[in-house]
N, C-alpha and C positions, 0 to 999 in steps of 0.2 A: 535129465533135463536140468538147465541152470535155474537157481531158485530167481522167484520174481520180486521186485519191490512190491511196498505193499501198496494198496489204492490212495494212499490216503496220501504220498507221498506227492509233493508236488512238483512240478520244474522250477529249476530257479528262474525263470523266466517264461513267458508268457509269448504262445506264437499267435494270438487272437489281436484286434486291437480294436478299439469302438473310436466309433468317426463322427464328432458332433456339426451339429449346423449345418446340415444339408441341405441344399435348395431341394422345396418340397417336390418337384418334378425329377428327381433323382431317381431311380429304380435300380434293382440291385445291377443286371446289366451295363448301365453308364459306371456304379461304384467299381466294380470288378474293371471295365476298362481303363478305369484312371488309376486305379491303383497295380496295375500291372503294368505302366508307362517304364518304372522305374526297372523291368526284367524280375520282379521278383515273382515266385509259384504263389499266385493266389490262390487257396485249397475251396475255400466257401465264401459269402456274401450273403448277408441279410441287412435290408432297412427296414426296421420298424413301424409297426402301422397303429392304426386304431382301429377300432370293432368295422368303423364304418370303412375303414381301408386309406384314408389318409395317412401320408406322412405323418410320421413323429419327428423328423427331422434329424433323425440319429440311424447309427445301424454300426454292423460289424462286418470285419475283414479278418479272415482266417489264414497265416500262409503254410506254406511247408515246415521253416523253422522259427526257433525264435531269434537266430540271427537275423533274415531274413524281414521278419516285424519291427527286431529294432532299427533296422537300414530305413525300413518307411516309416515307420515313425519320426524319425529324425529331419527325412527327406520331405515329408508330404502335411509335417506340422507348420500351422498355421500358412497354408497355400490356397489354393481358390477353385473352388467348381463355380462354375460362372460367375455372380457375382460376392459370393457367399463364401469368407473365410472360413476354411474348419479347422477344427481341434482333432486332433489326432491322440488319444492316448492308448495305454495296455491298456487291455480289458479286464477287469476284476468281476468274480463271482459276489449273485445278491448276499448282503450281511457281511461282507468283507471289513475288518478293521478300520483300513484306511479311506473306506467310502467318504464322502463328504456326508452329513445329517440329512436327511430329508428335509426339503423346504413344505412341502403341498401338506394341506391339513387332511389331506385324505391316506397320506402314508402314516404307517407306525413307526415312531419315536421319534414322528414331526416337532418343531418346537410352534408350529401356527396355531 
C-alpha cells in the first residue's frame, strides 16, 4: 500500500465556499440550483439557521474540486439572488488565523 499523508495536512486550496447575504427565503435547493448555473459539481449545500429554523442569511456550497470553487467564486462574487448581492468567499474552519475578530459581545475574543 502507498503511504498516506498525514490528517493534518491540508489542501492548498479549499473546495467549500460560504455565501453571504442571502435572501432569507433561500433554501439549500434554490442555493444548489444557482450555483450550478455555471456547470460546476456542486457535492453539498447547507444555509444556516437558528434554533428557531430562520435564516442566518449565510450557508455553504461544496464542489467537487477546488478548481471548480475557485471558477464560482470568481464567477458568482458579488451577483444577485433576487434582490440581494452576495459575497462569495472560501470557506475557512472556526479559529482560523485569518478570520476577521468577532464583532458580537457574545463570541470569545469579542472586542464589545
Amino acid at each position: 500500500d502507498a503511504p498516506r499523508a498525514p490528517a493534518a495536512a491540508a489542501p492548498a486550496s479549499c473546495s467549500r465556499l460560504i455565501v453571504k447575504n442571502l435572501p432569507r427565503n433561500c433554501d439549500e435547493k434554490r442555493l444548489r440550483a444557482h450555483f450550478s448555473i455555471d456547470g460546476a459539481e456542486v457535492t453539498d449545500v447547507r444555509v444556516m439557521r437558528t434554533k428557531q429554523g430562520t435564516s442566518r442569511m449565510f450557508g455553504f456550497v461544496g464542489f467537487k474540486s477546488s478548481e471548480q470553487a475557485d471558477r464560482a467564486r470568481e464567477y458568482f462574487s458579488r451577483s444577485f439572488i433576487d434582490t440581494k448581492r452576495i459575497q462569495v468567499e472560501e470557506a475557512r474552519r472556526v479559529g482560523d488565523d485569518g478570520l476577521d475578530r468577532p464583532w458580537s459581545r457574545h463570541s470569545k475574543g469579542s472586542s464589545a
